[in-house]
C-alpha positions, 0 to 999 in steps of 0.5 A: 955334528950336522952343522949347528953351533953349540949356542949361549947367551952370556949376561954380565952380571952383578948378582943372578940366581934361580927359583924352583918352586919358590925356593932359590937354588942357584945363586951368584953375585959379580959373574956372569949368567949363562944360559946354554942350549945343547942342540942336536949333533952337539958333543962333549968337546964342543961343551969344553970350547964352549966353557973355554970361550965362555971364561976367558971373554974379556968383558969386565972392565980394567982399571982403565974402564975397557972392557979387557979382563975375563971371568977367569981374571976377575974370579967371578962366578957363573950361574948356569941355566939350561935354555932349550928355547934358544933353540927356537927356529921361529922362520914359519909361522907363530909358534916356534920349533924346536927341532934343532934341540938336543935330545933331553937324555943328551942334552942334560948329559951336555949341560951337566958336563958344561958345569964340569967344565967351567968349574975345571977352570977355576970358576965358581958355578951355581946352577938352576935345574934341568928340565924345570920350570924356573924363576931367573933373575939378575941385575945385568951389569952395563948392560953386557949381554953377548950372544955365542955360537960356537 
C-alpha cells in the first residue's frame, strides 16, 4: 500500500435504493448506505477491515436513545454503492483528479469482494453497479452520515 487509506462514506439510513436506467436495482429499508472508493495499493485485507469496521459501528440508537448498537446488532442491511469520486484530490485548481483511485479492473475486483465480505457477516447487501451512471436516493435517518478512512 503506498499510503492511502481505504475510504467510505456510511449514511444511517431509513430506506436506500439505486436506479440504472430508470429501473432500481438495489434497494434497503433501516441500514445503512454505503458508498466505497477503492484507491490505488488498496488490497482484499483492507476490504475485510473495512467491512468489519463498517458492521460493527455503533451508530443506532439503544432503548436509551444513544447511539450503541451496530448493523450487525440491529440486523439491518447495506446498500453498496461503488463511489470512485471520493477519490476526488481537489487541492489544484477546479476540476479535480482522480489519480489516487484505483484502477477499474482492481477496483471492481475490490468492491465485489467488499460485497462479499459485509455479507460473511451476516448483513443483507444490496447493490448498485459498477462503473454506472446511477440514481441513489435515501431518507438519511438523524441525520448520521460518517466519514471512514481505514
Amino acid at each position: 500500500m503506498d499510503g492511502r487509506p481505504v475510504r467510505a462514506l456510511v449514511q444511517r439510513v431509513s430506506r436506500s435504493s439505486v436506479c440504472v436506467d430508470g429501473a432500481t436495482i438495489g434497494e434497503i429499508g433501516h441500514g445503512v448506505l454505503i458508498l466505497i472508493c477503492a484507491m490505488d495499493g488498496d488490497t482484499s485485507a483492507q476490504s475485510s477491515a473495512m467491512a468489519a469496521k463498517i458492521g460493527k459501528l455503533r451508530i443506532f440508537k439503544d432503548d436509551a436513545g444513544k447511539m450503541n448498537r451496530s448493523l450487525i446488532d440491529t440486523g439491518g442491511a447495506a446498500l453498496i454503492v461503488s463511489q470512485f469520486t471520493l477519490a476526488a484530490d481537489t487541492s489544484r485548481g477546479n476540476r479535480p483528479g482522480f489519480s489516487a483511485a484505483a484502477k477499474p479492473d482492481i477496483g471492481r475486483a475490490l468492491y465485489e469482494q467488499f460485497i462479499r465480505d459485509m455479507g460473511s457477516l451476516g448483513i443483507k447487501t444490496a447493490q448498485g453497479a459498477f462503473g454506472a451512471d446511477m440514481a441513489v436516493s435515501l431518507v438519511n435517518d438523524g441525520p448520521v452520515t460518517i466519514w471512514i478512512d481505514l
